[in-house]
C-alpha positions as CSV (number, residue, x, y, z in Angstrom):
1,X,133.7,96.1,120.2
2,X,131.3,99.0,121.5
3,X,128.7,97.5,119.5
4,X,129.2,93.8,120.6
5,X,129.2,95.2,124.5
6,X,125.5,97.1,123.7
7,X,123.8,93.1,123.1
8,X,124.8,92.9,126.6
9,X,123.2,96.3,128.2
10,X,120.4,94.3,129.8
11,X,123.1,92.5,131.9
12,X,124.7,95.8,133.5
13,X,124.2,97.0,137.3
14,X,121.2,98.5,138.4
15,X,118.9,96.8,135.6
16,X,117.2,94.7,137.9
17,X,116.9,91.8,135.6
18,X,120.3,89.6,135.7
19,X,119.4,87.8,139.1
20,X,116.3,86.5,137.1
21,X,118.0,85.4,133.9
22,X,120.0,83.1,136.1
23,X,117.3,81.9,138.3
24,X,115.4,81.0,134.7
25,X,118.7,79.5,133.7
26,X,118.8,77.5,136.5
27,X,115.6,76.2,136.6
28,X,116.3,75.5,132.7
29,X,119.0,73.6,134.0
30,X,117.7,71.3,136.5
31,X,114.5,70.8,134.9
32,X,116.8,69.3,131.6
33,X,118.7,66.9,133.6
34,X,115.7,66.0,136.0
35,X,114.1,65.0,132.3
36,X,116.9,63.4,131.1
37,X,117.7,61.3,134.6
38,X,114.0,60.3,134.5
39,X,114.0,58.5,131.6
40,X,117.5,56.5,132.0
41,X,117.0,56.0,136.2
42,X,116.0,52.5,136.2
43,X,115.4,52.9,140.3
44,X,112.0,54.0,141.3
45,X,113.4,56.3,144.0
46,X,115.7,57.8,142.0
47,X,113.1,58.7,139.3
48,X,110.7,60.2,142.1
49,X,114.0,62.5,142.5
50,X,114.1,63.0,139.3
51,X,110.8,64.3,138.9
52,X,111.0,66.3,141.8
53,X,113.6,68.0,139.9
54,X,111.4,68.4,136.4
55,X,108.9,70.3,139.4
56,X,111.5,72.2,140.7
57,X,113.3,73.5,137.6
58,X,109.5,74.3,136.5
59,X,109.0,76.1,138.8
60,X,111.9,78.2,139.1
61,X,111.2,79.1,135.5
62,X,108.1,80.1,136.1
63,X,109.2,82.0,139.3
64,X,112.1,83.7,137.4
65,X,109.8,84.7,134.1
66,X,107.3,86.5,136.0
67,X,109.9,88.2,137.9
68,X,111.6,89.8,134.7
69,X,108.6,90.9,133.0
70,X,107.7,93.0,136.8
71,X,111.3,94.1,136.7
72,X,110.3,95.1,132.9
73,X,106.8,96.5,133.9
74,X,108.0,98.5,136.6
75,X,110.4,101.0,134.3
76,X,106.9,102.3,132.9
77,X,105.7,104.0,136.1
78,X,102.9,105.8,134.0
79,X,101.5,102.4,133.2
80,X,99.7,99.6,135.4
81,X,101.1,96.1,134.7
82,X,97.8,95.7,133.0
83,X,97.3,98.7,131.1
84,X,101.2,98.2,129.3
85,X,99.8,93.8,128.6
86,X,96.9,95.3,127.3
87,X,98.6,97.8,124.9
88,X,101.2,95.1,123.6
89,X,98.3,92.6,122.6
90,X,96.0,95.6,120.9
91,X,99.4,96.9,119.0
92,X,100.0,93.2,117.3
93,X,96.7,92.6,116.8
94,X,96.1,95.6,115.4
95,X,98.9,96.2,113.4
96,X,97.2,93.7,111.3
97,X,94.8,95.8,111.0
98,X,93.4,97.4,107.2
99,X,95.4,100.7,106.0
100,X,93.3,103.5,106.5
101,X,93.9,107.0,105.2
102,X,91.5,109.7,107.1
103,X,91.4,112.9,105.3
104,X,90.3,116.5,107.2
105,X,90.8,118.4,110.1
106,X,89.0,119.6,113.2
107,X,86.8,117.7,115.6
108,X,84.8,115.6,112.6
109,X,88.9,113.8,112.0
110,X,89.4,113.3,115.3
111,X,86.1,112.2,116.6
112,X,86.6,109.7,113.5
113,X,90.2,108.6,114.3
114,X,88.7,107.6,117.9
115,X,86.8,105.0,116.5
116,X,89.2,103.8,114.1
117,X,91.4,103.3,115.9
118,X,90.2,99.8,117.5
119,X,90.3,98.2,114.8
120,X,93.4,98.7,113.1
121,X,96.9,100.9,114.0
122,X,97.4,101.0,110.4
123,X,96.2,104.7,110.3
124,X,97.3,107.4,109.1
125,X,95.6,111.1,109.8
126,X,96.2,113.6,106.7
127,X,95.3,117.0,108.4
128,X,94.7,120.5,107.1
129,X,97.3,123.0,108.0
130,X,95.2,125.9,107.3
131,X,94.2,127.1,110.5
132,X,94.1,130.6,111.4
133,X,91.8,130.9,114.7
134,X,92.4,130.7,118.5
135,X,95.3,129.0,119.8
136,X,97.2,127.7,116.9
137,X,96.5,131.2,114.8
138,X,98.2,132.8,118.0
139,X,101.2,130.4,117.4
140,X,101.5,130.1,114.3
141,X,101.7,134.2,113.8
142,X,103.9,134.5,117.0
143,X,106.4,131.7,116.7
144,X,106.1,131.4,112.3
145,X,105.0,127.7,112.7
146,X,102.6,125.6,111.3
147,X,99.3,125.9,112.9
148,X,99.6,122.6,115.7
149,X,95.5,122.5,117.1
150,X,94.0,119.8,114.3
151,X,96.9,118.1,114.4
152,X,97.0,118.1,118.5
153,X,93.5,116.8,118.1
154,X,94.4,113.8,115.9
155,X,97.1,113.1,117.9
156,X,94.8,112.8,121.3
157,X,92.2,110.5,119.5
158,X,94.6,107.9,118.5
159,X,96.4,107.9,121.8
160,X,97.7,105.0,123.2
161,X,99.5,106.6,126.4
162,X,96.6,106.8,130.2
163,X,94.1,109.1,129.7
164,X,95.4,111.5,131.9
165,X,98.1,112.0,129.3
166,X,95.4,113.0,126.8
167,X,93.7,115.1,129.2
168,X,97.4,117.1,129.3
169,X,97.6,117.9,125.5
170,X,93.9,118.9,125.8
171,X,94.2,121.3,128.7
172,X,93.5,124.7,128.5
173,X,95.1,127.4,130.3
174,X,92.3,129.6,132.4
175,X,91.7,133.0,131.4
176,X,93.2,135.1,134.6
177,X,96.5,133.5,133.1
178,X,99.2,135.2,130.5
179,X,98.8,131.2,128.2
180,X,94.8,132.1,128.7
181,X,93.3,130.2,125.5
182,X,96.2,127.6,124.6
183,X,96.2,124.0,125.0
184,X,99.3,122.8,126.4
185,X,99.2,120.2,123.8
186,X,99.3,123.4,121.3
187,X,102.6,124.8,123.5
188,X,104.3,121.1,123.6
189,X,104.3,121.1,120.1
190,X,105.6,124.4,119.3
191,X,108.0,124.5,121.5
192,X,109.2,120.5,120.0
193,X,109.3,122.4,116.3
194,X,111.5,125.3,118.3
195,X,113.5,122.7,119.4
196,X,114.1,120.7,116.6
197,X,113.3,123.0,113.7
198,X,111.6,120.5,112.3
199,X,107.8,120.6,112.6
200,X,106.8,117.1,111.3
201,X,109.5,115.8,113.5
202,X,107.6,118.0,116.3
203,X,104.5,115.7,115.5
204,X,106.7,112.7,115.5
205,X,108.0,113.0,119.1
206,X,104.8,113.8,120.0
207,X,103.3,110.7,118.6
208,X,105.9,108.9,120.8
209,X,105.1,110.9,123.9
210,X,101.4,110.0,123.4
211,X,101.7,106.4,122.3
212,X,99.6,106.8,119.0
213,X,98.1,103.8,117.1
214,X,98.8,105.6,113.4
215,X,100.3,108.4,112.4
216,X,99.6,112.0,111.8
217,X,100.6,113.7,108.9
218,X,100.4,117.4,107.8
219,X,98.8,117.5,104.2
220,X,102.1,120.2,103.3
221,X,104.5,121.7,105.4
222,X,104.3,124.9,103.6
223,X,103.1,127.6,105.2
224,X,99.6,128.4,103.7
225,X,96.4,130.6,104.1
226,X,93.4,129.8,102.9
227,X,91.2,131.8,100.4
228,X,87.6,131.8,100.0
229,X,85.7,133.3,96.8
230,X,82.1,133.8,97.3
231,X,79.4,133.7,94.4
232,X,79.0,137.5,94.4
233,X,83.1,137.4,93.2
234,X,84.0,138.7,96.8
235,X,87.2,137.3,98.4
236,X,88.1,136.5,102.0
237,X,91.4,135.4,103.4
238,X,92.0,133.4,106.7
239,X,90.1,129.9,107.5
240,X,88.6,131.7,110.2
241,X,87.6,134.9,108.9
242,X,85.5,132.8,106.1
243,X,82.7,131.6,107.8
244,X,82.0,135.2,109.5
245,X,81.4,136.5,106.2
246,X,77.3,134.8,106.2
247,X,78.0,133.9,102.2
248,X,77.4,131.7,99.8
249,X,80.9,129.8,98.7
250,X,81.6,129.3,95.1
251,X,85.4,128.2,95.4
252,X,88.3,127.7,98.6
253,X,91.9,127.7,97.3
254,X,95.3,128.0,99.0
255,X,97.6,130.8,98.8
256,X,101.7,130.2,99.8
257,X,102.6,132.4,102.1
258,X,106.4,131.7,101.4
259,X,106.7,133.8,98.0
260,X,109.8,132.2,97.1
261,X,107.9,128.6,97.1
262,X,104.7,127.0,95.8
263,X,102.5,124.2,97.7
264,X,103.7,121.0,97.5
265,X,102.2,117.9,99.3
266,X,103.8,115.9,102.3
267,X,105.6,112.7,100.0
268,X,104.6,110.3,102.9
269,X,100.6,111.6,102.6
270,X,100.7,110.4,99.1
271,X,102.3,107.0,99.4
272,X,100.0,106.1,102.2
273,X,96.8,107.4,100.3
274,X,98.7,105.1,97.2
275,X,99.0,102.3,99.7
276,X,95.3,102.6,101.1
277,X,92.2,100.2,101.6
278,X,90.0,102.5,102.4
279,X,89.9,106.4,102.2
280,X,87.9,108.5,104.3
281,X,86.7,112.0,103.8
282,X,85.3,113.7,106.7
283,X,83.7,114.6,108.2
284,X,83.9,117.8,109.1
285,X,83.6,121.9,108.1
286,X,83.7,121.3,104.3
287,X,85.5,124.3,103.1
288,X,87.5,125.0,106.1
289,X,88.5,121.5,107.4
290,X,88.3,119.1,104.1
291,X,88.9,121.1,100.9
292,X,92.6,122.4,102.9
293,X,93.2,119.2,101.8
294,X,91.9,117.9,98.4
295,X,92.7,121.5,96.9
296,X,96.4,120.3,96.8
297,X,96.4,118.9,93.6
298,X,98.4,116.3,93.7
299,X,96.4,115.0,97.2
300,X,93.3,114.7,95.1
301,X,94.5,113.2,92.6
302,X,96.3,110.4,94.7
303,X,92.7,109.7,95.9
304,X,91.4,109.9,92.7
305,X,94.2,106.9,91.9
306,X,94.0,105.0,94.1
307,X,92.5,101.6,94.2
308,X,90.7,101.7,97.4
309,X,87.7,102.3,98.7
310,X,86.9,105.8,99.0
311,X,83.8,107.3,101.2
312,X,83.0,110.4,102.1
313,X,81.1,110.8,105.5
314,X,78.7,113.7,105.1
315,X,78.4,115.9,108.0
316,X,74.9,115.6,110.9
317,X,74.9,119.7,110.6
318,X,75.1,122.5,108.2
319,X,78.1,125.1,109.4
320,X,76.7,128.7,109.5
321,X,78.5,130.5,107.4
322,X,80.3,127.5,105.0
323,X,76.8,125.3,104.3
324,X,73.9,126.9,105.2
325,X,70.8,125.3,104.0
326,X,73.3,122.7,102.0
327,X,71.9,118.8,101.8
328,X,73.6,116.3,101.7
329,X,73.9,115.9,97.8
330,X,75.1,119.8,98.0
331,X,78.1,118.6,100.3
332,X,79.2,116.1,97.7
333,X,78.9,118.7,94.6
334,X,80.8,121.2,96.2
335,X,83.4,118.6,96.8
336,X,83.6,117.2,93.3
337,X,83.8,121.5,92.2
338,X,86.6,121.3,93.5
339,X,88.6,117.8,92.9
340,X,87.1,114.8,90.5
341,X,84.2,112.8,90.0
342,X,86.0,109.5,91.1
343,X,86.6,111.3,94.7
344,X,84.6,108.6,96.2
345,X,82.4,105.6,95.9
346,X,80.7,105.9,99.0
347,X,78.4,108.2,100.7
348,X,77.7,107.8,104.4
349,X,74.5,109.7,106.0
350,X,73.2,109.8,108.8
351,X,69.6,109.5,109.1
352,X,69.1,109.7,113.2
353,X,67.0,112.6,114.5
354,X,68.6,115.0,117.0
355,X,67.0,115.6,120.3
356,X,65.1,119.0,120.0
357,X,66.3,120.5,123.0
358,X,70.3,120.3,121.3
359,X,68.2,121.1,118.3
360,X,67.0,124.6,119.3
361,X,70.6,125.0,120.9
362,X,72.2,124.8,117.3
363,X,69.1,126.3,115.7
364,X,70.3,129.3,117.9
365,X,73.7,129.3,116.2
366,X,72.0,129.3,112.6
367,X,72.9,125.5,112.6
368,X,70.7,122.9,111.2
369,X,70.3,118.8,110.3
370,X,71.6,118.1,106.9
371,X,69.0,117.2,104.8
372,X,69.4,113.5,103.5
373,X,68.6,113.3,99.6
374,X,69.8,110.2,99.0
375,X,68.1,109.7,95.2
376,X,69.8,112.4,94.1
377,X,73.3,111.1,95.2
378,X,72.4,107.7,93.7
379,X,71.6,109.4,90.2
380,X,75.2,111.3,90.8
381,X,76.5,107.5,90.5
382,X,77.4,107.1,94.4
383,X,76.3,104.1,96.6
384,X,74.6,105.8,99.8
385,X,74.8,104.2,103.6
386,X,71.7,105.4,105.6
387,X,71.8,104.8,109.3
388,X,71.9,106.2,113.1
389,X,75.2,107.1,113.5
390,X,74.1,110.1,115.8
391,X,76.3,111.0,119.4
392,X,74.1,113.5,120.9
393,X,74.9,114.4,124.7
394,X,75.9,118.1,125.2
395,X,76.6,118.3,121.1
396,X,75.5,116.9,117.8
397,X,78.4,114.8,116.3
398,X,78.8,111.3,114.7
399,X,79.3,108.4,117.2
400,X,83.1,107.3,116.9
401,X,82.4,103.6,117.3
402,X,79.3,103.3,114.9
403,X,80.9,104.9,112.2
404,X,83.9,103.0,112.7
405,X,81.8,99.7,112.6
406,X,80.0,100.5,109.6
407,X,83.2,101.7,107.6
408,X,85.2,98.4,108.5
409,X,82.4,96.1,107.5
410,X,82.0,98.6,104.0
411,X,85.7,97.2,103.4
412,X,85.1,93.6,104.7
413,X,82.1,93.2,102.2
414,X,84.1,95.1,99.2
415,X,87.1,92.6,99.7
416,X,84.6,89.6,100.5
417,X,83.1,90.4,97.3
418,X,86.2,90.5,95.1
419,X,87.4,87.2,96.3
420,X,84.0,85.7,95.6
């Protein structure tokens, strides 16, 4: 019986709604028999009635439809009538969209995941959990969580929800305050895992909060810590104690912190990378944002699996400290070091020139443009896409709608060329 009343909750006091169900009922009504009297009134009087009344019960339809979708509009007080229509079309047209699995962390993901995310809602973010710096290392030592800051990040780029909602995760408490240094996205979220013990289900209720076309998904919920061995057999622990070190990588791995339990991958990251038309790598910090990920076995070998498309998106810069002096060829062996040859298919560079004033600003920083070797990828067996796909304002990062562009048309012409 409870269950029978609920079909009717739209019909209790103080919806709003019932007084224009009836008036679209009613106009229903008349415009029917003002139809149906038309066509058996033999009198022309009494058919100009009768069409009167086709006009009228039109009318009142009309009249009571737009009145219930206001009534509707007006219980989302953070939306404009506009801004909600607009959503609704964009999420079923774009829940047609291709399956897309992005894998990384950090602002390369998320700047990515921005641009995706206008052509499809079919996305889903697999994001490192390996961070141990700034806000989410504070966090995640204080509180014994995983570390929220790349997934915060990915959950802001593919954002639905105003802008000024985004702008809230992003915000960043001043420095004269005791929260100096977090993002209140960072806060939300642990204090969502506090309260439900469950941190994917933290990231969940965030996604709803935020309205995101996708999902996010931490590569493993174990609690990990990332280890670095450098070429002269030195080790470092902590993603962000690597790059300080100024040395050359030879291998990342990831160490469970949890003695008692080994690293296992999140189940619904490996269906969806099973399920994928394209993959994505990148871009992003190689060893600190990507590997995280493809150093789960069972990740890699997913990717490795799948039938796909798989690219990798080399980075614009070298990172001090992770890839100094590395071209772009160098980016794609230390990635197959460390998972499998059939990793990708696809390598995209970008080939744009910086401005030299942001130039001398990264040179400053011991950062420098990637140098593009592209015959020596294409010996390695991998199909290379050159182009500008340069953002350069106040920094040097890939422009979110180009590379989007370029990567949907990659799968259009792959699945064009199958059918053919």
């Amino acid at each position: 019986m409870v269950n029978f009343l609920k079909k009717f909750r739209w019909l209790y006091p103080g919806i709003r709604i019932k007084r224009w169900i009836f008036l679209t009922v009613l106009g229903i009504g008349i415009l029917v028999l003002g139809a149906v009297r038309f066509f058996n009134d033999n009198n022309l009087f009494l058919k100009s009635l009768d069409l009167a009344g086709v006009f009228l019960g039109g009318g009142l339809i009309i009249a009571g439809v737009r009145s219930m979708i206001s009534s509707f509009l007006s219980l989302f007080p953070y939306f404009s009538s506009e801004e909600l229509l607009d959503i609704v079309y964009k999420k079923r047209f774009l829940k047609r969209g291709p399956k897309i699995v992005a894998i990384g962390g950090g602002h390369g993901l998320s700047t990515l995941l921005s641009g995706l995310k206008e052509y499809t809602a079919n996305i889903i973010a697999i994001v490192t959990v390996a961070d141990s710096g700034g806000s989410s290392g504070r966090l995640r030592q204080e509180f014994d969580i995983l570390p929220p800051g790349d997934i915060r990040n990915c959950l802001v780029s593919l954002a639905d929800s105003p802008s000024l909602m985004g702008e809230l995760f992003q915000y960043r408490f001043k420095e004269d305050s005791e929260l100096k240094g977090h993002n209140f996205g960072n806060l939300f979220i642990t204090a969502m895992t506090q309260l439900t013990g469950d941190f994917k289900r933290a990231i969940e209720e965030s996604s709803r909060v935020l309205a995101i076309r996708g999902r996010v998904l931490p590569s493993t919920l174990n609690k990990v810590s990332l280890i670095a061995e450098y070429e002269d057999g030195s080790l470092t622990e902590g993603e962000a104690e690597i790059p300080k070190k100024k040395r050359r990588i030879k291998k990342v791995y990831l160490k469970s912190l949890d003695a008692q339990r080994g690293i296992t991958p999140t189940l619904e990251a490996i269906e969806a990378i099973k399920s994928a038309q394209v993959i994505v790598i990148g871009p992003g910090s190689l060893y600190t944002s990507i590997l995280p990920n493809l150093v789960i076995k069972e990740i890699a070998q997913a990717v490795v699996e799948s039938p796909g498309l798989k690219i990798y998106v080399c980075n614009v810069m070298s990172q001090p400290g992770e890839t100094d002096g590395f071209t772009a060829s160098e980016h794609i062996k230390a990635l197959l070091e460390h998972t499998h040859p059939r990793i990708l298919n696809y390598c995209i560079l970008n080939t744009k020139h910086p401005p030299p004033d942001l130039l001398k600003k990264y040179a400053q920083e011991g950062a420098y443009p990637v140098r593009v070797d592209t015959p020596v990828i294409e010996k390695m067996g991998y199909q290379v896409i050159e182009g500008d796909f340069l953002h350069a304002t106040d920094f040097i990062r890939h422009d979110p709608t180009k590379l989007a562009k370029v990567i949907i048309e990659l799968l259009r012409k792959e699945s064009l060329g199958k059918i053919i």
